[in-house]
C-alpha positions, 0 to 999 in steps of 0.5 A: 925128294931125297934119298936116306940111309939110316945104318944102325950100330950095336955096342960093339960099332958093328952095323946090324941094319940099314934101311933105305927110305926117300923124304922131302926134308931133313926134318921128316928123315930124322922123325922117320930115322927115331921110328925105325930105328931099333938099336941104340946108336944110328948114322943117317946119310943124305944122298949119299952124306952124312948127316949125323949120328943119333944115339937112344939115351932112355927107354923113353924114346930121347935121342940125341942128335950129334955130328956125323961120326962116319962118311958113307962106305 
């Protein structure tokens, strides 16, 4: 099992939450990363890397998934 760390961003880029959480897979983290998420723009990190960054472009729920735009600080 791997360890996560979703870091939501406001639209200023301030981090306003960081949620800790374990998973078996990428897959599962970024279905469980969608879920928790409240903000408009996220970063996940795996173990400590990052994985990507994911940004809410509708109400609807559509993410879009993008290459990581910040390492772990």
């Amino acid at each position: 099992m791997h360890t996560y760390k979703l870091r939501a961003r406001d639209d200023r880029d301030s981090v306003i939450e960081e949620i800790d959480f374990e998973c078996f897979s990428i897959a599962g983290a970024l279905d469980k990363a969608k879920a928790m998420v409240r903000a408009g723009h996220a970063d996940l990190f795996e173990d400590g890397m990052p994985v990507c960054s994911m940004e809410l472009v509708a109400e609807t729920g559509v993410w879009v998934v993008d290459k990581p735009r910040y390492s772990e600080r």
